[in-house]
C-alpha positions in Angstrom: -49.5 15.5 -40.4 -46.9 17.0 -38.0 -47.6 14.6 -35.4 -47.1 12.0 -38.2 -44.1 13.2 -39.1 -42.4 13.3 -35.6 -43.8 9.9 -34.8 -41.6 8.6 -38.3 -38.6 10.6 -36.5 -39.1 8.8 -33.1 -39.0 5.6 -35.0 -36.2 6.0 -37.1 -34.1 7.1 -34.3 -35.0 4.8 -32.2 -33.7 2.1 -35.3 -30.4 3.7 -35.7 -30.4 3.8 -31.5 -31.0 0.4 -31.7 -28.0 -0.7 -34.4 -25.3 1.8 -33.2 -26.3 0.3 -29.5 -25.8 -3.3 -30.6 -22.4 -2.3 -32.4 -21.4 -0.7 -29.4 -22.5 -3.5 -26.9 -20.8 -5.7 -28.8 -17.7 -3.7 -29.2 -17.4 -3.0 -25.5 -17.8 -7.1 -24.7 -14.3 -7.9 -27.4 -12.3 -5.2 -25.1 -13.4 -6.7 -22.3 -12.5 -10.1 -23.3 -9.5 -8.9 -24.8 -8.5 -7.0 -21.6 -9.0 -10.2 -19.5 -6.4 -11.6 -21.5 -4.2 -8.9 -21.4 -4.8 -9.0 -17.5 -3.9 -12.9 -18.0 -0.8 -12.6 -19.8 0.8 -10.0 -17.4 -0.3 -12.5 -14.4 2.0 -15.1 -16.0 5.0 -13.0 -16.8 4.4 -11.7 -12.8 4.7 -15.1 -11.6 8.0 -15.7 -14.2 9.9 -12.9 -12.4 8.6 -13.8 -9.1 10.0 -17.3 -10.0 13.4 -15.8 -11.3 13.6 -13.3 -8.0 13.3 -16.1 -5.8 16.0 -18.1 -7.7 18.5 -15.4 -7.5 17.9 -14.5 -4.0 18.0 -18.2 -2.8 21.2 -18.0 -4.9 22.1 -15.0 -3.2 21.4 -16.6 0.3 24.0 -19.4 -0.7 26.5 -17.5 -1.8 26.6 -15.4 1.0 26.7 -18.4 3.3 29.9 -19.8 1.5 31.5 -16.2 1.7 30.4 -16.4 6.3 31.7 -20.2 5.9 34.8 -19.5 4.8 35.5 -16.4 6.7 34.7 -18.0 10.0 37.2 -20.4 9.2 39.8 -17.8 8.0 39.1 -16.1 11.6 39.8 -19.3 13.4 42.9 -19.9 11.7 44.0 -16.6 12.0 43.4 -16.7 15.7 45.7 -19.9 15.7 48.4 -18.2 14.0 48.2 -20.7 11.0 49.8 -18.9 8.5 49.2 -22.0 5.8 45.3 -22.5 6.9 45.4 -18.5 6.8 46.6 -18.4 3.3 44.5 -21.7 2.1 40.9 -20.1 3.2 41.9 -16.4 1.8 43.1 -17.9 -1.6 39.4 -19.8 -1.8 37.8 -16.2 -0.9 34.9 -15.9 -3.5 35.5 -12.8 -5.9 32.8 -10.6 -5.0 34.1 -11.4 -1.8 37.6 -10.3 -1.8 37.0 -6.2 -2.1 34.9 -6.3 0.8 37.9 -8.1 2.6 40.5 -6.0 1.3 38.7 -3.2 2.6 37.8 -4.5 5.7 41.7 -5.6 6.1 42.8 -2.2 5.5 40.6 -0.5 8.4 43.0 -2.6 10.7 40.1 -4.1 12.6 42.2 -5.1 15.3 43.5 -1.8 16.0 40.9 1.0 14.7 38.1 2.2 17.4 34.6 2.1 15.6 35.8 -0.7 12.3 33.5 -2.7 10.8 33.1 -6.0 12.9 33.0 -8.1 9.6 33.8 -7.9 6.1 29.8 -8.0 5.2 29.3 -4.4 6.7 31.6 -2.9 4.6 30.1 -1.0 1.4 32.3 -3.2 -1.3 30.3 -6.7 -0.3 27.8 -6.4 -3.4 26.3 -9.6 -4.6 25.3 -9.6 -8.2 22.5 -12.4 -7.6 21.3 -9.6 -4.5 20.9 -7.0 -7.0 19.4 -9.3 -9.7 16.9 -10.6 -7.4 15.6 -6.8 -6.4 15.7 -5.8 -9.7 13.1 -8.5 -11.0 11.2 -8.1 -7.6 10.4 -4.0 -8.7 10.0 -5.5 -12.3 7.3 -7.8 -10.9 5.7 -4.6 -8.7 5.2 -3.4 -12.3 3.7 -5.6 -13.9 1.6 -6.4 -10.8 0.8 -2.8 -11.2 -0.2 -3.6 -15.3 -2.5 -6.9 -13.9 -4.4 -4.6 -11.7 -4.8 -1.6 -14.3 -5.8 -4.6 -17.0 -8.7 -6.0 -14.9 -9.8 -2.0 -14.5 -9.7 -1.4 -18.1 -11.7 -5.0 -18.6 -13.8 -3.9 -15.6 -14.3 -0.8 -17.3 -15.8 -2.2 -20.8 -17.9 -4.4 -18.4 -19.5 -1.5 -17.6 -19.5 0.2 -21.1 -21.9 -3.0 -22.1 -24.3 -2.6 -19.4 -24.9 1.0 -20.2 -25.3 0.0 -23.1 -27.7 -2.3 -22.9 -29.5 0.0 -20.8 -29.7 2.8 -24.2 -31.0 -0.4 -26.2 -34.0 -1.3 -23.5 -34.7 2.2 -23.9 -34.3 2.7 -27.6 -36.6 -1.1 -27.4 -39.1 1.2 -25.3 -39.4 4.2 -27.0 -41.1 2.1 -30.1 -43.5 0.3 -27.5 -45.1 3.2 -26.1 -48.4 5.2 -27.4 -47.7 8.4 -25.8 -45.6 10.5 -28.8 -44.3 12.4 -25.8 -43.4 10.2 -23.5 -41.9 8.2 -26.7 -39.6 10.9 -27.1 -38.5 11.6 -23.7 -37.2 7.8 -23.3 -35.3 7.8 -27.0 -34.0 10.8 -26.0 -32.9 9.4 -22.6 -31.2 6.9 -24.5 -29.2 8.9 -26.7 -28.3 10.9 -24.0 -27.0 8.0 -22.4 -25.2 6.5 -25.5 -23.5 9.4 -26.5 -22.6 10.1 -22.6 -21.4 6.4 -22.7 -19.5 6.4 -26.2 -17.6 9.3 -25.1 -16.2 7.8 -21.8 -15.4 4.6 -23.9 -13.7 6.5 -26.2 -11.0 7.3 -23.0 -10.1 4.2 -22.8 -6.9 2.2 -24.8 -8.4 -0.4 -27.2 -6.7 -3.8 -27.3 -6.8 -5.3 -30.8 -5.5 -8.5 -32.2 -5.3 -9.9 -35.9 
């Protein structure tokens, strides 16, 4: 009667091993999937501010070429001693390059051992397209950081559904086998192994859309 009465055990648990396994396996594949598109999104706004950081350094790049341009040829007229050509290039100076030529100006160049050679050594030349464009280029290190946590946490659940369709093959098992022992031992193994997997899975965020 006993032995009855553990084999009805081994087969109820091995039902409700079964349906919690099924839930679980099918729980674990939506985060996955849900994960990958989490992974996917993050990937496009990467490339966005990869495109937008390449737009303001190129921008960057230009500007700074107009600011060598037009200093070469204040240089040149300077060295001339064309006081009109002098006044015509430092009038068209760009705004964000003036300070740095102020400054530069008023370490006497000329005269002071040790000066700055140019303007563009001088701490005031700041371009606000430079900064932009190192500003979205750490923004897109962080979300390149984000893509490569997403596919972990995708990876992750990946995982979560093979061990847990390992728990169902032995839940499956455990109803196949004569031996009320050896029955047992592989439900047991596959609670053991559920419960071990539920409980990692339940470390991980959940990604959930309505």
């Amino acid at each position: 009667m006993s032995s009855v009465r553990t084999r009805d055990w081994v087969e109820i648990g091995a039902t409700v091993l079964l349906a919690v396994a099924a839930v679980a396996t099918a729980w674990s594949s939506y985060q996955a999937t849900r994960w990958n598109g989490e992974q996917a999104r993050a990937s496009a706004r990467v490339n966005k501010t990869r495109i937008e950081a390449a737009r303001a350094a190129g921008l960057a790049n230009a500007q700074q070429e107009v600011d060598v341009a037009t200093f070469m040829q204040w240089v040149d007229s300077y060295a001339r001693d064309d006081a009109k050509l002098v006044s015509f290039y430092q009038e068209r100076f760009r705004a964000e390059f003036r300070p740095a030529f102020n400054a530069w100006i008023a370490t006497k160049p000329l005269k002071t051992e040790g000066a700055p050679l140019t303007p563009f050594a001088m701490p005031q030349y700041k371009l606000a397209a430079r900064a932009e464009a190192d500003r979205l280029d750490v923004t897109a290190e962080e979300l390149s950081a984000e893509v490569r946590q997403d596919i972990q946490r995708s990876s992750n659940y990946v995982l979560g559904v093979v061990l847990f369709a390992v728990a169902l093959f032995f839940a499956g098992m455990s109803t196949k086998l004569t031996a009320l022992g050896l029955r047992k031992a592989v439900l047991v193994v596959g609670c053991v192994l559920f419960v071990g997997t539920v409980v990692w899975i339940a470390t991980f965020p959940v990604s959930i859309a309505i």
